[in-house]
C-alpha positions as CSV (number, residue, x, y, z in Angstrom):
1,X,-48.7,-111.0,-105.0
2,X,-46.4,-111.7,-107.7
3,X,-43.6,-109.1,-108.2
4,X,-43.8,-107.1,-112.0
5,X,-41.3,-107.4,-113.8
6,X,-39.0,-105.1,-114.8
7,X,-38.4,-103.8,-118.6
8,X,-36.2,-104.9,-120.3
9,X,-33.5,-102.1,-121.5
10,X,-33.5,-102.0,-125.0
11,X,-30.0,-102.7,-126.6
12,X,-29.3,-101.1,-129.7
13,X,-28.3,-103.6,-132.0
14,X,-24.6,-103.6,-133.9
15,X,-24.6,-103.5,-137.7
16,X,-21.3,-104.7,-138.8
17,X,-20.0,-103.3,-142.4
18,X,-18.1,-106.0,-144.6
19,X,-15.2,-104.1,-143.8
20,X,-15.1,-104.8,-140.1
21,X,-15.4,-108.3,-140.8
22,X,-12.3,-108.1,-143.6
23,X,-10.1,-106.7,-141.0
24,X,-11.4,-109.0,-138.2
25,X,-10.0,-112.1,-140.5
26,X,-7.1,-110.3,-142.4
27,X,-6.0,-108.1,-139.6
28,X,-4.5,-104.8,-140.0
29,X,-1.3,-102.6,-139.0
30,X,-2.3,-102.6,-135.7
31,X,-4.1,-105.9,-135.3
32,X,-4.1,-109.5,-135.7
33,X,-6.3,-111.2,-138.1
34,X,-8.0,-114.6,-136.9
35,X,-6.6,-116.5,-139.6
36,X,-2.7,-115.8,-139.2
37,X,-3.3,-117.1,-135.5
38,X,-6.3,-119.5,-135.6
39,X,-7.4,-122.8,-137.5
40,X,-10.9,-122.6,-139.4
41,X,-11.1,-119.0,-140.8
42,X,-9.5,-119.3,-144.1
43,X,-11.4,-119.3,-147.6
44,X,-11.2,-123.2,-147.8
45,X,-13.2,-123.1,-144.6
46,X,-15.6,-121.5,-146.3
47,X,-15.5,-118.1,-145.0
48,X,-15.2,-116.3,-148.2
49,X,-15.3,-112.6,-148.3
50,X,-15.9,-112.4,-151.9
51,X,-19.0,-113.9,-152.0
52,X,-20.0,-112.6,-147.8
53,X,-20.2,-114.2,-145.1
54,X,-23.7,-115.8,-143.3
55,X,-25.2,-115.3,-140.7
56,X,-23.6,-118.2,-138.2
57,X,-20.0,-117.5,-139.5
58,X,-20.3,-114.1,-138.9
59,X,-21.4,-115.1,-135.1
60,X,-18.1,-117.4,-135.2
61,X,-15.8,-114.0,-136.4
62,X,-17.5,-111.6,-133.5
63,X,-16.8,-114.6,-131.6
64,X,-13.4,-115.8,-131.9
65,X,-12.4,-111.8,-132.5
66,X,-13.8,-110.7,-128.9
67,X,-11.5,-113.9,-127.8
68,X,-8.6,-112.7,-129.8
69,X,-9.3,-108.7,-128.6
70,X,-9.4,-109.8,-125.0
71,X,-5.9,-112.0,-124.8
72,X,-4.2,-109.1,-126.9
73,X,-5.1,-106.3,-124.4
74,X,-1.8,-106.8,-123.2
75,X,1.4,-107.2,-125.0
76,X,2.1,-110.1,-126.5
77,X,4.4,-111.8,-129.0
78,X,3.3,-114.4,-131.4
79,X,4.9,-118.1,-130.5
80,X,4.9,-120.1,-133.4
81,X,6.1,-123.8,-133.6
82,X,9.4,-124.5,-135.7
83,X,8.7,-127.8,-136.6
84,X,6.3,-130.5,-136.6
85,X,7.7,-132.7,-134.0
86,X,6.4,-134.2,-130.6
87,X,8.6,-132.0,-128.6
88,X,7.8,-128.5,-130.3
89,X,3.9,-129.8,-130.0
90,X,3.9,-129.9,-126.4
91,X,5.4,-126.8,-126.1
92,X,2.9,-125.0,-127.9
93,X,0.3,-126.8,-126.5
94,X,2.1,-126.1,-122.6
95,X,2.0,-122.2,-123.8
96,X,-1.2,-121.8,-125.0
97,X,-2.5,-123.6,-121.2
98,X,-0.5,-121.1,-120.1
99,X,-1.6,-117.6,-121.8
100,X,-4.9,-119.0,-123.7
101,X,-6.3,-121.6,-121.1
102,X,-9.7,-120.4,-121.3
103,X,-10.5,-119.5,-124.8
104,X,-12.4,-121.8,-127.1
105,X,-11.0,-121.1,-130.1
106,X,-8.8,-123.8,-132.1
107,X,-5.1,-121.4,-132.0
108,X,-2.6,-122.2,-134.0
109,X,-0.6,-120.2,-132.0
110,X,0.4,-119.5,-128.7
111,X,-0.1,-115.6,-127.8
112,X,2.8,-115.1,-124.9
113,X,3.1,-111.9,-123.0
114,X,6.0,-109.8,-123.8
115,X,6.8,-105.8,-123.8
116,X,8.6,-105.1,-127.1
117,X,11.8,-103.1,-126.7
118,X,12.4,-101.0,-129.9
119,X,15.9,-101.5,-130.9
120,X,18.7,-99.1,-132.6
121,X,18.0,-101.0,-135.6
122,X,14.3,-99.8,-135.4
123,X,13.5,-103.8,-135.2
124,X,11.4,-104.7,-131.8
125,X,13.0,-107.2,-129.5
126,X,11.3,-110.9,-129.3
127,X,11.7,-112.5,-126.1
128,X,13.8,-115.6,-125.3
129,X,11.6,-118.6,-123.8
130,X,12.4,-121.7,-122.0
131,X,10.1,-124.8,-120.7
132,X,9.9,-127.0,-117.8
133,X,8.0,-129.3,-117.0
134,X,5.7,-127.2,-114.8
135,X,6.3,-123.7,-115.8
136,X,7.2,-121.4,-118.9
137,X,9.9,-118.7,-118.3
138,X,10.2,-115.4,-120.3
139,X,13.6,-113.8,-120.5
140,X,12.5,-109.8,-121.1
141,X,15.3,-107.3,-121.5
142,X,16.9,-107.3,-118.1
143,X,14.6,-109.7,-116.0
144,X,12.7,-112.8,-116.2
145,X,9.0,-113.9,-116.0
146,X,8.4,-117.4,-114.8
147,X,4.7,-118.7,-115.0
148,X,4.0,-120.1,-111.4
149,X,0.6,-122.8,-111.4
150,X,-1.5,-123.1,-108.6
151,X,-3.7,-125.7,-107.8
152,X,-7.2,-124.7,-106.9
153,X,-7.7,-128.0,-104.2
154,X,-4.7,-126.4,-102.0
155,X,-5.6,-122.7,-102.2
156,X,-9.3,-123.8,-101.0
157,X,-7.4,-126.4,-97.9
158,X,-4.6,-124.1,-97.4
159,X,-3.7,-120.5,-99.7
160,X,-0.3,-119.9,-98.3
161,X,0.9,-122.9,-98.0
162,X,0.0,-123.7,-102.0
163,X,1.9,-120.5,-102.9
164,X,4.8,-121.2,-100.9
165,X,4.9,-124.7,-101.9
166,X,4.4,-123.1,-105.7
167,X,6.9,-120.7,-106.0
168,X,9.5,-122.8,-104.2
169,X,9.1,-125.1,-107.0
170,X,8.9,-123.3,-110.1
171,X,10.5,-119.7,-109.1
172,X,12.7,-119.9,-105.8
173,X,15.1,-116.9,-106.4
174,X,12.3,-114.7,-108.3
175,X,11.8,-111.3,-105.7
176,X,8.4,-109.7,-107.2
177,X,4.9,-111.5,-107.9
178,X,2.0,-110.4,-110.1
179,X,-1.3,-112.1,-109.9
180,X,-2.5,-113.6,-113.4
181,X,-6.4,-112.3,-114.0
182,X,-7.6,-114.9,-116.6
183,X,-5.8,-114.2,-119.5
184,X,-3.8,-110.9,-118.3
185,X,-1.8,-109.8,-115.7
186,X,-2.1,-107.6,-113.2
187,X,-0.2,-104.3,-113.3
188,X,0.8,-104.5,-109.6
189,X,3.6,-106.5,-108.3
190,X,4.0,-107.9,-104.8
191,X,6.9,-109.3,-102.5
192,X,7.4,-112.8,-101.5
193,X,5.8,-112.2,-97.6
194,X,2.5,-110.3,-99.0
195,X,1.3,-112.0,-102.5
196,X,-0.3,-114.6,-100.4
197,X,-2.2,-111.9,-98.4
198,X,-3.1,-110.5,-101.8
199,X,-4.2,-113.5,-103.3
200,X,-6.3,-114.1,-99.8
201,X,-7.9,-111.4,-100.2
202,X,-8.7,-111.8,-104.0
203,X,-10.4,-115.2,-103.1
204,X,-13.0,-113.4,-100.6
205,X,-13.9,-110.7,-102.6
206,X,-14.7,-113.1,-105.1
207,X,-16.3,-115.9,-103.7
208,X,-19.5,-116.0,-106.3
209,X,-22.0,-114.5,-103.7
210,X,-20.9,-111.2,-102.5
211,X,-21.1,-108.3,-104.5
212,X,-18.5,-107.3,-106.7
213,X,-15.8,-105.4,-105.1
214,X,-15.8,-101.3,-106.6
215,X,-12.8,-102.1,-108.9
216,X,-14.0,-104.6,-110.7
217,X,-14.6,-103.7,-114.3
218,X,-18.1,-106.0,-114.0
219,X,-20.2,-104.2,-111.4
220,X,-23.9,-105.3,-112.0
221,X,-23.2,-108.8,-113.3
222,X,-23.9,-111.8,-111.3
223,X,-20.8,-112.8,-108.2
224,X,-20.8,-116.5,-109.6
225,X,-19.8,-115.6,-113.1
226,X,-16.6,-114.4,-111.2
227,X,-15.6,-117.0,-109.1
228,X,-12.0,-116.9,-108.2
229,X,-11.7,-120.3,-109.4
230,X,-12.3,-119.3,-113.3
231,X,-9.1,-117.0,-113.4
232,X,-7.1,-117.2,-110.6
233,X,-4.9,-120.2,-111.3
234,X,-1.4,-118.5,-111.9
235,X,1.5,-116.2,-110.4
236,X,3.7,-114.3,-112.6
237,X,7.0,-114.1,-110.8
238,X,9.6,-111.5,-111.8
239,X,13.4,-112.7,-111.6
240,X,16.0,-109.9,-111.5
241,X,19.6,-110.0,-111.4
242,X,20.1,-107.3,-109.7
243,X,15.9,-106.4,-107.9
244,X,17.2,-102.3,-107.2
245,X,14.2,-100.2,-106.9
246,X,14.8,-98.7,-110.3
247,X,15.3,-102.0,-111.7
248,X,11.9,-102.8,-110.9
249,X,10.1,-99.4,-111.2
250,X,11.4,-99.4,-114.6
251,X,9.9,-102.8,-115.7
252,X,6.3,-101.8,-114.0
253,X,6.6,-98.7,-116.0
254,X,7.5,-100.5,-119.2
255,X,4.7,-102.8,-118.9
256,X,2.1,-99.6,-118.7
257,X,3.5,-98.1,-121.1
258,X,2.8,-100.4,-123.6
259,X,-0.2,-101.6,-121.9
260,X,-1.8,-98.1,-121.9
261,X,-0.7,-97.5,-126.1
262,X,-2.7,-100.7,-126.5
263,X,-5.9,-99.2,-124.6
264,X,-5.2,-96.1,-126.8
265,X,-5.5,-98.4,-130.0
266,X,-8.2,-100.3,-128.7
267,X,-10.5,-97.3,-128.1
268,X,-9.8,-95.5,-131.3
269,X,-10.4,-99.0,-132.9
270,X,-14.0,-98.8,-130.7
271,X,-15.1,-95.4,-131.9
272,X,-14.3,-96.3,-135.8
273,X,-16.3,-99.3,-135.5
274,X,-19.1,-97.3,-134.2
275,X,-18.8,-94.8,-136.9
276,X,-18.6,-98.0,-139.7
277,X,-21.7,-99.4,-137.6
278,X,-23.9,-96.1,-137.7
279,X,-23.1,-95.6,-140.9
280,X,-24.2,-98.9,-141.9
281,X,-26.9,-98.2,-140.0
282,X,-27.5,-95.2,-141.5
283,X,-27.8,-97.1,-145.4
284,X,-29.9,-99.4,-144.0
285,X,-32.3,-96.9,-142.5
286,X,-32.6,-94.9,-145.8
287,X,-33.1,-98.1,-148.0
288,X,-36.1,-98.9,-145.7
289,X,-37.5,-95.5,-146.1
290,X,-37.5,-95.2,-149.6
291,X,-38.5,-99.2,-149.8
292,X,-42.1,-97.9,-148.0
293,X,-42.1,-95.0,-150.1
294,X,-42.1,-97.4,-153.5
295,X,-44.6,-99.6,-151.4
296,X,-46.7,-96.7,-150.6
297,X,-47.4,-95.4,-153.9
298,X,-47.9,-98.5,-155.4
299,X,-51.0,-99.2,-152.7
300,X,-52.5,-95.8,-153.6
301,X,-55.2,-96.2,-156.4
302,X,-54.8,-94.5,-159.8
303,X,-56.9,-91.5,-161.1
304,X,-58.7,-91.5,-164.1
């Protein structure tokens, strides 16, 4: 007997006002607009804002604006090229492999993780950046971030061997390691003896057919849309000159910080789209009633 199936849960859909849109391109205070970091978004693209936008470019702005939303839920600083040569070229293009690998939107920038340190001046500090030919190294306040590649043959063949073999090569005299989730990094940082048993353990949990582990923010959707292998390609190692305990307490703690202020934006940014969207909603809603009103008095016949 052939199962029934179930109903499907009905999703409330999301009216987006013009001036969601505006912001989403234009950006805002708090927030980057699509077309001061990414190619195809401008007027002479044809997304005018006078005129309003259709249907299939508004589907490219929720689009490229989820992208942009998810890479920025950390801190990051905006890498821009100096010049137009070879050389600055295939260091934006080695950054954005780096921090935007899996995005499909055409950036004109490279989006690099950095936690701003507000100056006497009252000026934020920009981070100092340097590339090889394998990784890309961050010098933060006091410390350094070196972006370690791993190669997904050798973790499968042998995981600790690829991570020694990896850090060795790109970050010998780092002391801490953070593993890098997709586009973000993880808050938790790790010594040189246990980030392998870490990143072990990461692979089983997400091997694309067991459930999803508790602390996963996508419990319900399907294991093999979470395969290890479509984020877990990097290290973050953390170089300090002097690795104390308050050294390195104090740069965890710096990255929440600002990590956590971004979250706070991000969900006071949510709940005034919702408001935008219900009150669009709302417009729409009341221009429907009265349309059936007008359509209802016209189908009633006239007395004599």
């Amino acid at each position: 007997m052939a199962k029934k199936k179930k109903p499907a849960i009905p999703v409330k859909k999301i009216v987006r006002s013009a001036e969601w849109y505006s912001r989403a391109l234009q950006g805002d205070k708090n927030n980057l607009g699509l077309r001061s970091v990414a190619r195809g978004f401008s007027s002479r693209d044809g997304l005018n804002l006078t005129k309003g936008l259709t249907r299939a470019q508004k589907k490219k702005v929720e689009k490229a604006y989820h992208e942009l939303k998810e890479i920025t839920a950390q801190p990051r600083f905006v890498y821009r090229a100096k010049s137009t040569s070879k050389k600055e070229k295939a260091r934006m293009k080695q950054a954005q492999q780096l921090t935007q690998s899996q995005t499909k939107t055409d950036w004109k920038v490279a989006l690099i993780p950095h936690t701003p340190r507000k100056l006497k001046s009252g000026k934020f500090s920009k981070p100092k950046i340097y590339f090889s030919k394998e990784s890309v190294t961050i010098q933060e306040y006091k410390h350094k971030k070196i972006y370690v590649t791993l190669n997904p043959v050798s973790l499968v063949k042998n995981p600790r061997k690829e991570i020694a073999k990896a850090i060795e090569r790109d970050a010998p005299k780092a002391q801490r390691f953070a593993v890098k989730a997709g586009e973000n990094e993880m808050p938790v940082l790790h010594t040189k003896t246990n980030i392998a048993t870490f990143v072990i353990s990461l692979m089983e949990k997400y091997d694309g057919e067991s459930d999803l582990p508790d602390e996963s923010g996508n419990r319900g959707d399907a294991p093999k849309n979470h395969h290890w292998k479509k984020w877990l390609k990097q290290l973050v190692a953390y170089d300090f000159p002097k690795p104390t305990k308050g050294a390195i307490a104090k740069a965890v703690n710096t990255f929440d910080d600002a990590r956590r202020e971004l979250q706070r934006e991000r969900r006071n940014e949510r709940a005034r789209e919702k408001y935008e969207a219900d009150q669009q909603l709302s417009k729409r809603e009341m221009w429907e009633w009265q349309k059936s009103i007008k359509a209802s008095i016209k189908s009633k016949p006239m007395k004599e």
